[in-house]
C-alpha positions in Angstrom: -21.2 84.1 31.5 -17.2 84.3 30.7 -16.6 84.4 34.4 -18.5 81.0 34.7 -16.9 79.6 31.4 -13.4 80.7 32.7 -14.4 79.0 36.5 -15.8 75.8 34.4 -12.4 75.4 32.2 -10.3 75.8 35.4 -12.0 73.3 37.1 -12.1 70.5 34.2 -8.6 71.5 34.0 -7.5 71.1 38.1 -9.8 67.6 37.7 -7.8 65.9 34.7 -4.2 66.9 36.3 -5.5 65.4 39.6 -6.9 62.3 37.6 -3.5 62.1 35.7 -1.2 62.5 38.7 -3.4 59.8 40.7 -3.1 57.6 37.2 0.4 57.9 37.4 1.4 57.4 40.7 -0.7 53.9 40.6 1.2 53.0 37.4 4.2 53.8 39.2 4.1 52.1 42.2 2.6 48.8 40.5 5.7 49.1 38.5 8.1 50.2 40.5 7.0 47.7 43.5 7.2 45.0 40.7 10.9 45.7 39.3 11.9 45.9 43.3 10.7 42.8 44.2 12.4 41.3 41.0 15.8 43.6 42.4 15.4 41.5 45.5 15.5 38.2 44.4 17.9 38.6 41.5 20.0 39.8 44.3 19.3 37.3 46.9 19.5 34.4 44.0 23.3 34.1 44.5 22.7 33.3 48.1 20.3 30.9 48.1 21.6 28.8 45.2 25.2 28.8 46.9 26.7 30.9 44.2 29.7 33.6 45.0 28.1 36.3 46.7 29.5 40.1 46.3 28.9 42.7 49.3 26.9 44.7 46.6 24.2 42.0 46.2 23.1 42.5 50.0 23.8 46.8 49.4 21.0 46.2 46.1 19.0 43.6 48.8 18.8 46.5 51.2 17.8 48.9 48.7 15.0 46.5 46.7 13.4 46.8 50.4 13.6 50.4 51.2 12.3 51.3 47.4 9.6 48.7 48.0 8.6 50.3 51.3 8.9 53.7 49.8 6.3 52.8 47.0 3.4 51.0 48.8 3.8 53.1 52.0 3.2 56.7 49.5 1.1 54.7 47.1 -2.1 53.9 49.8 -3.4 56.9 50.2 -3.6 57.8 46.2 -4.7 54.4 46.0 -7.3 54.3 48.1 -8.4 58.2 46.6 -8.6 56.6 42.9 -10.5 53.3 43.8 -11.9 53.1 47.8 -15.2 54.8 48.6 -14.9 55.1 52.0 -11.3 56.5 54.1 -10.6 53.7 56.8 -7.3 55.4 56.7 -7.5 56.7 60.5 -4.4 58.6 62.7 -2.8 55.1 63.6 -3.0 54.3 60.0 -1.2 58.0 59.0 1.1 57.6 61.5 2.7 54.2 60.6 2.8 54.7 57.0 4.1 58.2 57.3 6.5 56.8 59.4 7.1 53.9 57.6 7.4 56.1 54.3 10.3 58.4 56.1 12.3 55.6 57.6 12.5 54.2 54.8 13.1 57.3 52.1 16.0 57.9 54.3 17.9 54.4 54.0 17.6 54.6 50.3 19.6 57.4 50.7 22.0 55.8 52.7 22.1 52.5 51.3 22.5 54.2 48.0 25.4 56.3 49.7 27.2 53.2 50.9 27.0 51.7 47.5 28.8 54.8 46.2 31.4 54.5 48.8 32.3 51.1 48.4 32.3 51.5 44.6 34.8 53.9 45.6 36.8 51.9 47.3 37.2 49.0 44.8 38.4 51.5 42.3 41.0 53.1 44.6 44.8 52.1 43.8 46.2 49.0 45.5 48.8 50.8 47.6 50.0 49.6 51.1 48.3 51.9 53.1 45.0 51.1 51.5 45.1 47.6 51.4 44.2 46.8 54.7 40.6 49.5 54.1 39.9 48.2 50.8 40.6 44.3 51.7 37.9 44.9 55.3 35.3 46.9 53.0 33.0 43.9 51.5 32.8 42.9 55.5 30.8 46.0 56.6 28.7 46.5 53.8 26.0 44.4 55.4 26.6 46.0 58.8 26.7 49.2 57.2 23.3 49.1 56.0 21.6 47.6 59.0 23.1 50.7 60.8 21.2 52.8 57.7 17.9 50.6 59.4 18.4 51.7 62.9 19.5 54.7 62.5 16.4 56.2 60.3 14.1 54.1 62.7 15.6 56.3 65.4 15.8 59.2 64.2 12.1 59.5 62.8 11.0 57.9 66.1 9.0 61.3 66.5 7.3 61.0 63.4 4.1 59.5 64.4 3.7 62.3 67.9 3.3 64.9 65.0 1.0 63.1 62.4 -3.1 63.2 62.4 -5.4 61.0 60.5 -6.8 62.7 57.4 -8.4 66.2 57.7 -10.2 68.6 55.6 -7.5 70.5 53.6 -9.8 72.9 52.3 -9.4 71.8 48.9 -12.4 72.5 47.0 -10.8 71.0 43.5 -11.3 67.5 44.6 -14.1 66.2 47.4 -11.1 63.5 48.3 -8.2 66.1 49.4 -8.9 64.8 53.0 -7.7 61.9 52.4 -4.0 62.7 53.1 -2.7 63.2 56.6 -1.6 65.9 58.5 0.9 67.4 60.9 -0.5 68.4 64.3 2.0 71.1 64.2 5.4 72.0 63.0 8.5 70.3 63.8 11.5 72.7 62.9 14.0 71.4 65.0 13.5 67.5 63.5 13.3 69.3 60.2 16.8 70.5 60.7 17.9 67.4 61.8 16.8 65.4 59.1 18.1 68.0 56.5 21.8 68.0 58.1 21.4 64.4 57.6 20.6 64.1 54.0 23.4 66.8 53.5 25.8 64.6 55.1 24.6 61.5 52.7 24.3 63.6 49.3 27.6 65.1 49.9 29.2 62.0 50.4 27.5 60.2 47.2 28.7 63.5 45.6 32.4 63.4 47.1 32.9 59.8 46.1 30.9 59.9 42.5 33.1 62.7 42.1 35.8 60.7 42.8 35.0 57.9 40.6 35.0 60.1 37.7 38.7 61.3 38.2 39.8 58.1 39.0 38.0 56.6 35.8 39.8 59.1 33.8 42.7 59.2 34.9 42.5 55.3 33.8 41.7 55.6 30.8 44.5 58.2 29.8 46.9 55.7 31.3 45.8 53.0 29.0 44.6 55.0 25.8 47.8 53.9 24.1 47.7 50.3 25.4 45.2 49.0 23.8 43.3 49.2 20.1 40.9 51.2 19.4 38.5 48.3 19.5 39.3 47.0 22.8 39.6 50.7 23.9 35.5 50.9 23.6 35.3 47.9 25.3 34.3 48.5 28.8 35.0 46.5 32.1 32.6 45.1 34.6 33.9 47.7 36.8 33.8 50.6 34.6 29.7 49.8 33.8 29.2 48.9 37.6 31.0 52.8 38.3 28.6 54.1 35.5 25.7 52.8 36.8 26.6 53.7 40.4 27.1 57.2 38.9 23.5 57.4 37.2 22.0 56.5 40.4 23.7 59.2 42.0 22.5 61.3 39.9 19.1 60.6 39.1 18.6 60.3 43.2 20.0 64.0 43.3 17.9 65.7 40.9 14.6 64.5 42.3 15.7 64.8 45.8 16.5 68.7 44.9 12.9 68.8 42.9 10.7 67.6 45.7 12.7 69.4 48.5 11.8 72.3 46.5 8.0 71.5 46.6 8.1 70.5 50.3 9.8 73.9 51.3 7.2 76.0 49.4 4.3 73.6 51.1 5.8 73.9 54.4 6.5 77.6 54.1 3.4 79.1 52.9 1.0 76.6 54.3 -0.2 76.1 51.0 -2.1 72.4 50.7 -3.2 72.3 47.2 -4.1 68.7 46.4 -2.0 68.5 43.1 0.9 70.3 44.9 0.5 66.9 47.8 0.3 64.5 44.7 3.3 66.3 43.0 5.2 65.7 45.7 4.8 62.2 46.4 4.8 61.2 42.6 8.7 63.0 43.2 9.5 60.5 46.3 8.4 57.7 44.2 10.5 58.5 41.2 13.9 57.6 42.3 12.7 54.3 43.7 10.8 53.4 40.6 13.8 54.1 37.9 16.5 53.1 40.1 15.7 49.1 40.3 15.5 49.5 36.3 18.9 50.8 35.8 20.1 48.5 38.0 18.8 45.3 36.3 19.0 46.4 32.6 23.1 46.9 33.4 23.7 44.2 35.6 25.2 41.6 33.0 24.2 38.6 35.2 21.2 36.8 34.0 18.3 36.7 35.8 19.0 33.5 38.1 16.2 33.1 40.3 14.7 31.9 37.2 14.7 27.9 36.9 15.3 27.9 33.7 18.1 30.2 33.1 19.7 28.4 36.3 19.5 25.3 34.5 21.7 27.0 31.5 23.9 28.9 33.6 24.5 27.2 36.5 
C-alpha cells in the first residue's frame, strides 16, 4: 500500500508541475506578445507621426518582432496541450515553427548585440580618429539588423530536414507529451555552428557592456567634484539608456546560460521528460517576455502612439 501511496503522490505531484509550467508559459506569452506589440509601435510611433527618429527605435522595432515571433512560435504547442483536444500540429507544422522559433531566438541575440554596440559607440570619447565610426554608426543600425534576419534565416536553413511532427516521447506523466516535435536525428555539426555563433554574439554584448561600465565610471570620477551632490544623483538620458542596455545584457545572459544547461543535459542523455521540454521553453521565453518591460518602464518618452498623449505632447 506505501508503494502505491508513494506512486499516487509522485504522480499528483509530476501533474500539478506540468499544469503549472503549461499555466505559466500561456500567461507568459499572452503577456509577453502584448508588451512586444506595444514595444513595436511605441517604437515605430516616431516614424509615422514625422517625429525625430533615433537608429535605436528601429534596433527596439527589430527586437519587438523577433520577441514576438519567439513567444507565439514556442507558445503553440503548450497552447494547444492546455486547451485543443485534438494535435493538427503535423511535421510541416513542427518544422516551420521550429524553424520559425530558432531564426528568430537567434536575432534577438543579435539585435540585442547591435544595441549593445552602438550604445557603445555613443559613449565613446569624441576624438579624431573616432569621429568618422561614431558619426557613420546610426546609418547601419538598420542594415545591421536586417543582416541579423538573413543571416539566422540562413543559417538554420537545415532546421526543418531534421524536425518530425509530434511523436510518442514515452512520457507516461502526461497522455499529451506527444505533442511536441522531434529531431529525426542528431545534428552535431549545426549544433557547433550555431554555438560558435552565440559565442561570438554574447562575447561581444559582454566586451562592449563591459566597456560601458568603465567608461561610465571613469565619467563619473571626472565629474564627482563638478557638480552638487544633488545634481550628482541626477542621471542623464544616456547614463539610464547604458543602464538599461546593461540589464538587458544581463538578464539575456543568465537565462541563455540556464536553458543551454537544460538543452545539453536533454540532448546528451536523451532524456525527454515532459517537464524537462516545458522547462526549457518557459527559459526561451523569459528573456523576450521581461525584456520589452524594461525597455518601456525606462524609456522616458511617453507612450505616443496613443492619440491622446500625442495631442499633449506633440
Amino acid at each position: 500500500m506505501s508503494g502505491v501511496s508513494l506512486q499516487g503522490k509522485s504522480f499528483l505531484w509530476r501533474t500539478t508541475t506540468q499544469a503549472a509550467l503549461k499555466t505559466m508559459h500561456l500567461l507568459q506569452m499572452g503577456v509577453g506578445a502584448l508588451a512586444s506589440v506595444i514595444l513595436f509601435f511605441h517604437d515605430m510611433s516616431p516614424i509615422l507621426l514625422g517625429h525625430k527618429h533615433r537608429p535605436t527605435h528601429t534596433i527596439l522595432t527589430h527586437m519587438a518582432v523577433a520577441n514576438l515571433f519567439v513567444l507565439l512560435s514556442s507558445g503553440i504547442s503548450h497552447t494547444m496541450a492546455a486547451f485543443v483536444l485534438e494535435n493538427f500540429l503535423l511535421s510541416l507544422g513542427c518544422k516551420f515553427i521550429y524553424y520559425i522559433q530558432k531564426v528568430a531566438c537567434s536575432t534577438t541575440l543579435c539585435s540585442t548585440c547591435v544595441l549593445s554596440a552602438y550604445q557603445f559607440l555613443t559613449l565613446m570619447p569624441r576624438r579624431a580618429e573616432r569621429t568618422v565610426l561614431i558619426g557613420r554608426a546610426p546609418r547601419f543600425t538598420g542594415s545591421s539588423c536586417c543582416i541579423c534576419w538573413i543571416l539566422n534565416v540562413l543559417m538554420y536553413i537545415h532546421v526543418p530536414l531534421k524536425i518530425t511532427g509530434p511523436q510518442d516521447m514515452h512520457n507516461y506523466t502526461d497522455n499529451r507529451g506527444n505533442w511536441f516535435c522531434s529531431s529525426s536525428g542528431p545534428h552535431w555539426g549545426l549544433g557547433y555552428l550555431w554555438s560558435i555563433s552565440d559565442a561570438m554574439f554574447i562575447g561581444l554584448m559582454i566586451w562592449s557592456s563591459g566597456s560601458m561600465v568603465f567608461l561610465l565610471h571613469r565619467h563619473l570620477k571626472r565629474v564627482q567634484y563638478i557638480y552638487t551632490s544633488t545634481e550628482h544623483h541626477k542621471c542623464s538620458p544616456e547614463d539610464k539608456a547604458t543602464h538599461t542596455i546593461l540589464m538587458l545584457v544581463v538578464t539575456f545572459v543568465i537565462f541563455y546560460v540556464m536553458n543551454s544547461i537544460f538543452v545539453f543535459y536533454i540532448s546528451a542523455f536523451s532524456d525527454f521528460h515532459l517537464w524537462l521540454l516545458q522547462t526549457s521553453s518557459f527559459l526561451v521565453s523569459c528573456f523576450p517576455t521581461i525584456s520589452p518591460f524594461l525597455l518601456l518602464l525606462r524609456d522616458p518618452r511617453p507612450p505616443r502612439f496613443c492619440p491622446w498623449v500625442v495631442r499633449n505632447y506633440a
